[in-house]
N, C-alpha and C positions, 0 to 999 in steps of 0.2 A: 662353775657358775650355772645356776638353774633358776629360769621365770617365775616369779613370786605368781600367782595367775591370782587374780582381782583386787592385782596392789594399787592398781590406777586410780581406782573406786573408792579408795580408803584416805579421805583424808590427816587423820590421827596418827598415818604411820608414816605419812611423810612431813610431820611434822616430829616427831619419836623417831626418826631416821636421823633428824637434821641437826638434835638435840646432842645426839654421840658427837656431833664434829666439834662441839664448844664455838661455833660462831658468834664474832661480836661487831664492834662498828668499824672494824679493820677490814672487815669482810665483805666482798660483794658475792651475790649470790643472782645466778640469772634462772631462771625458771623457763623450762621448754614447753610447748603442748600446741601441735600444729592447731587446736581446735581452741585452745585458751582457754579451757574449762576443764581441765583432769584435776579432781579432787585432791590426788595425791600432791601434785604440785602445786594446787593451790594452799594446802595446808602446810608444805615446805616455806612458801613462799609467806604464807600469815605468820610463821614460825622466826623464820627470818627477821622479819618488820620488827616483830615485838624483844628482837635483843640489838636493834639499833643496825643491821647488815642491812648495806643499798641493796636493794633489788631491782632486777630488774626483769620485764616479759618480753621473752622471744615467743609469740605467739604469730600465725597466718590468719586470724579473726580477725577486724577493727572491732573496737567496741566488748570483746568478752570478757567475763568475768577477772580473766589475772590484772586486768590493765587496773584495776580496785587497791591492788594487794601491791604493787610496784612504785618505785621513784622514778625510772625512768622503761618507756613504752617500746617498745623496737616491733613494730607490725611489717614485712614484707609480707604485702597483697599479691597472693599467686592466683587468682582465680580459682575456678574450679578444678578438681583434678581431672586427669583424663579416664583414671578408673574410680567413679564414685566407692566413696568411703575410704579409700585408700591413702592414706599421708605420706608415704612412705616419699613420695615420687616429688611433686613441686614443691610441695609445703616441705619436705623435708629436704629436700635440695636446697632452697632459700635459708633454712634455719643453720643450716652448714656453712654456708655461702659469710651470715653475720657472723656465726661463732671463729669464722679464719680469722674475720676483719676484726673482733674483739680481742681474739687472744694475742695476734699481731699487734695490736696497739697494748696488749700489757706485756710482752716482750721488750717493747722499742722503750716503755715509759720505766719498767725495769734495770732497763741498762743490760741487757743480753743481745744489742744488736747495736751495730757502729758501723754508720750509714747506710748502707744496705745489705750488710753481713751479720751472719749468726756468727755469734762471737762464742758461745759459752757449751762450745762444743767438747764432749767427754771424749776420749781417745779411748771406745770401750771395742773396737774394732779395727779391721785395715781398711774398709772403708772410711769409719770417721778419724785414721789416722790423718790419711790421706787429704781429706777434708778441712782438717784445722790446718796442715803446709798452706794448699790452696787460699785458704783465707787469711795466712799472715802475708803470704805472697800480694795478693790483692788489696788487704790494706794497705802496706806499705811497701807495696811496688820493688821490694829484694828480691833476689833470686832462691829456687826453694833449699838451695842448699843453706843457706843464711836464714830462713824460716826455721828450717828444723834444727839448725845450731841454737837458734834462741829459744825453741820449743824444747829441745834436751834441756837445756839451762835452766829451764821454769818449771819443771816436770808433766811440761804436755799440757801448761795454763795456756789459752789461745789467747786471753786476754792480756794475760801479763807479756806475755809474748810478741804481741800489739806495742804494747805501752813500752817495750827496752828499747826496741828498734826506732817508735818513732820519736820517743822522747831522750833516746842516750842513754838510760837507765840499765842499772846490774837487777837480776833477779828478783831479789830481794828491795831494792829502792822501786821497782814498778809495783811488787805485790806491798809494799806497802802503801803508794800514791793510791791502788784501786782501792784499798781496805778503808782510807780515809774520804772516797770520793765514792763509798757505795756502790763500785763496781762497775761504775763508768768512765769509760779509757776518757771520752771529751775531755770530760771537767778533770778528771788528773794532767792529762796533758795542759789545759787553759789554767791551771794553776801554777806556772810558773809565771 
């Protein structure tokens, strides 16, 4: 990976960037710029608009240019920086701060979190093996030797794994309750 250097400046290529993705109105697309005027993402963000993708600006401005190009505005006012010209520091701490609190809310409205658990954890590690026992454990309050009995059984689906224990379910009758319910242990289990 190597710095495009005066790609900021270019709006045409971050609108010819955004073009490769095939964005449509399924798509939200948030556009960053502590100053809310970088060309390039305003030209992502005009690009956006005009094939029907909600947009939105995480900008530290009130009032700048992206909030024009946007459906919805998301301005955290950090004041001035402590090293002028530098964004790195409040403005970019703040713009972090919203993207947790966004991408958390398209996890939970996903169906990849049940209650307050990540549910849709890979077993690509002994770390996150370990981590999916713990949260079938903590969902439903079994012991981990009966977590991992039901996570052998499911091939390490955390979710399906979820849905045997608390619903009574074989393997197969939970992956397919989540298959029908979009991947949400709730609404498979409130469907009976």
């Amino acid at each position: 990976m190597k710095a495009v250097e005066n790609a900021e400046d270019n709006r045409e290529l971050g609108q010819s960037d955004l073009k490769a993705l095939n964005l449509n109105e399924k798509d939200v697309l948030v556009g960053i710029a502590a100053s809310g005027r970088t060309p390039y993402v305003i030209g992502g963000m005009e690009y956006a608009r005009s094939v029907g993708t909600t947009v939105v600006s995480l900008a530290c401005n009130p009032g700048c240019p992206m909030e024009a190009c946007a459906d919805i505005v998301i301005t955290p006012v950090v004041g001035a920086e402590v090293v002028t010209g530098s964004s790195r520091m409040k403005a970019g701490t703040a713009q972090k701060l919203v993207l947790n609190m966004l991408t958390t809310g398209a996890m939970i409205k996903s169906g990849k979190v049940f209650g307050n658990l990540m549910v849709d954890v890979e077993a690509t590690n002994a770390k996150l093996i370990q981590r999916q026992t713990n949260i079938v454990v903590e969902a439903t309050s079994v012991s981990a030797e009966q977590a991992e009995a039901a996570l052998a059984a499911c091939g390490r689906h955390c979710k399906t794994a979820i849905l045997m224990i608390l619903g009574g379910f074989s393997a197969e009758q939970a992956a397919q309750k989540l298959a029908q319910h979009q991947g949400f242990i709730r609404a498979a289990l409130n469907q009976e």
